[in-house]
C-alpha positions in Angstrom: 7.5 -5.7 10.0 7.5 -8.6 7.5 8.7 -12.0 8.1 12.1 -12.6 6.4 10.7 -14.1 3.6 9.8 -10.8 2.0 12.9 -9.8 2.8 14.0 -11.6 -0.2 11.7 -9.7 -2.1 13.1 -6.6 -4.1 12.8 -3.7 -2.5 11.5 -0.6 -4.3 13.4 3.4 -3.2 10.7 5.7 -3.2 13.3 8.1 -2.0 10.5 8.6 1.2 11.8 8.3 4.7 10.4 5.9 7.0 8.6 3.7 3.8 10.1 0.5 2.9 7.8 -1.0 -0.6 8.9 -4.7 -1.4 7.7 -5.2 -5.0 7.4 -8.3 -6.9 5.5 -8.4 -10.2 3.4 -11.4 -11.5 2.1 -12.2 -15.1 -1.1 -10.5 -14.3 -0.5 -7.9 -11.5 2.0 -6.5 -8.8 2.3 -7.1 -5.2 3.7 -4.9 -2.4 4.7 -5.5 0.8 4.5 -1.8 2.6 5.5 -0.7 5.8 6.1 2.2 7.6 8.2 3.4 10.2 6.8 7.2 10.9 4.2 9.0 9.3 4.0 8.9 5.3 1.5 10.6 3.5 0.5 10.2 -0.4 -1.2 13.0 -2.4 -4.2 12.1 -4.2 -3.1 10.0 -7.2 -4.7 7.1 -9.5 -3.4 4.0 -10.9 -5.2 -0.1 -11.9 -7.7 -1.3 -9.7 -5.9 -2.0 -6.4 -6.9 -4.6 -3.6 -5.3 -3.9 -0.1 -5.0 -6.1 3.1 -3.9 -4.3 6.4 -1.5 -5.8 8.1 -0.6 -3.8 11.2 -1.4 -0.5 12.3 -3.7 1.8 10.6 -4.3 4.4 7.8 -6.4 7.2 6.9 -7.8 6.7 3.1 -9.6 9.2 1.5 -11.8 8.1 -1.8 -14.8 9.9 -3.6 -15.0 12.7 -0.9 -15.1 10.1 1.8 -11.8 9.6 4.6 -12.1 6.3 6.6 -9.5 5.1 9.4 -8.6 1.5 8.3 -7.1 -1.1 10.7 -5.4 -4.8 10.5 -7.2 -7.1 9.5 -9.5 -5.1 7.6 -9.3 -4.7 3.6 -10.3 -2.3 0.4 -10.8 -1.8 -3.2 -10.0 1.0 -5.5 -11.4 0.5 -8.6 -9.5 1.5 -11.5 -8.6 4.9 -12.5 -10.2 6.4 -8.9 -8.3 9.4 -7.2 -7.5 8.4 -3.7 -5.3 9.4 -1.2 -3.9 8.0 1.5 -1.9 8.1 5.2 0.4 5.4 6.6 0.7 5.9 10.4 4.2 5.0 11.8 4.0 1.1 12.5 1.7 0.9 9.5 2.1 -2.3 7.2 -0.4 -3.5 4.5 -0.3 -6.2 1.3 -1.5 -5.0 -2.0 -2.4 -6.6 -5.2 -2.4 -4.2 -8.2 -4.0 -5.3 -11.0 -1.1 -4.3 -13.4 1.7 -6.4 -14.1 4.0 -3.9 -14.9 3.0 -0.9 -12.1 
């Protein structure tokens, strides 16, 4: 779903069918190329501040009691330490920045 430039980027197994993470860490944060293939779900879980950019397809995110359908082109922000959960539809692909150099 990515051009083959982030192909070069190390890939991450999350030992989940259907997810492919590309992970590459910077001296202030990490950033992951995510795509997915078929349906993956993610229980509710916390983690730094994250900033995410949707790149294809579409996801259902659920923060604070509230689920929203997100689509390309549009982005969001979970602030630090905030359980979310979220969906990836199959054909799914996003860009996130996690404020963590070392997630």
């Amino acid at each position: 779903m990515f051009p083959d430039i982030i192909q070069k980027v190390p890939v991450r197994d999350y030992g989940i069918e259907g997810l492919e993470v590309h992970v590459d860490h910077t001296p202030t944060g990490t950033v992951y190329f995510v795509s997915a293939s078929k349906e993956v779900e993610f229980p509710l879980h916390s983690h730094a501040a994250q900033w995410t950019v949707v790149v294809s397809g579409e996801c259902r995110f659920t923060m604070n009691g509230e689920t929203r359908i997100y689509r390309a082109g549009e982005t969001y922000l979970i602030p630090a330490d905030t359980p979310h959960q979220i969906t990836l539809c199959a054909g799914y692909s996003e860009v996130d920045y996690v404020d963590d150099p070392n997630d």
